[in-house]
N, C-alpha and C positions, 0 to 999 in steps of 0.2 A: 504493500500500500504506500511505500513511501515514494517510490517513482510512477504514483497516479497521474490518469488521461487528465485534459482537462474536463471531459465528459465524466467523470469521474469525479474532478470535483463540483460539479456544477448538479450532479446526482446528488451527493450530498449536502450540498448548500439547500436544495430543494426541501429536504427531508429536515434538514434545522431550521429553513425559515419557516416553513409549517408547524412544526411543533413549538418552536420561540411565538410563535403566534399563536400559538392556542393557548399558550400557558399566559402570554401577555395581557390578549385580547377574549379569550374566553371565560379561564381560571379567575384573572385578574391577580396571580403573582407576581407583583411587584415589589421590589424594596427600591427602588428606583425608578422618579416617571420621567417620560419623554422618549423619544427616539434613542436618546445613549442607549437604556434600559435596553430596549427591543434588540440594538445593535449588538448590548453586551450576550443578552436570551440565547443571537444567533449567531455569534464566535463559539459560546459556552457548547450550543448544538448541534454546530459542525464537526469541534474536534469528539462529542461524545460520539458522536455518528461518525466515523473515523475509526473512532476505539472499538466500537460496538461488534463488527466481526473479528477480529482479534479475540478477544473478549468473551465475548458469548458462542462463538463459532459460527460458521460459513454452514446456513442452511435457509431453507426456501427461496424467494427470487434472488434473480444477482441478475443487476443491470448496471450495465459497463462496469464491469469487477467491481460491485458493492452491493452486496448481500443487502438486503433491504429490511427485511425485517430484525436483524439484527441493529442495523443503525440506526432504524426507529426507534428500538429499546433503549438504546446507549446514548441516543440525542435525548430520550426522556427523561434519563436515571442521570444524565451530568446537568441537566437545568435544573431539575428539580433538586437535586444535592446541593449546587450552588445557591438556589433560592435558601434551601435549608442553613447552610452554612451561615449566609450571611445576617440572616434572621436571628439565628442564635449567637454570634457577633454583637448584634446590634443590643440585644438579651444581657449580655454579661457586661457590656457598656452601659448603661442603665441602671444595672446592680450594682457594678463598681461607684457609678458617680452615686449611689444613694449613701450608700456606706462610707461614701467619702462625707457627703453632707451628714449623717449622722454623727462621724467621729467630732467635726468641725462645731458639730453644737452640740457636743460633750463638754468639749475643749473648751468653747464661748462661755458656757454655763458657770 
């Protein structure tokens, strides 16, 4: 996969801009709005779809050497991880700054 067609990548980029868009535009997973967001959805769902037959293995269609239903999988499982990751990021940011203010009006007190 590393010296892919360009039809090959442009199979892929199909399979991440539809799923970066579903999760955008359907789901409404966002932790980021605007176009960036969408952009970052479909970097994140191109390389999961990349990895996805590796990964999961080479079975049902393959159009221009890329297994398809594995890159659907792997474009899902790497947006959706990233939306996770970043969420629970954003989670222990939050926590920390509470605990911060907490100690600070110990300390005030």
């Amino acid at each position: 996969m590393l010296g892919m067609s360009f039809l090959s990548f442009l199979v892929l980029s199909v399979i991440g801009a539809v799923i970066a868009c579903v999760y955008h535009f359907a789901f409404r997973y966002r932790f980021l709005e605007g176009t960036a967001a969408l952009f970052g959805k479909l970097v994140v769902g191109w390389v999961g779809g990349w990895l996805g037959s590796p990964v999961l293995g080479h079975w049902f269609w393959k159009v221009e050497n890329v297994y398809v239903v594995p890159a659907i999988l792997g474009a899902i499982a790497a947006i959706h991880l990233n939306y996770l990751a970043w969420t629970a990021l954003a989670k222990l940011a939050a926590i920390r700054l509470e605990a911060q203010e907490m100690r600070r009006m110990k300390t005030a007190a």
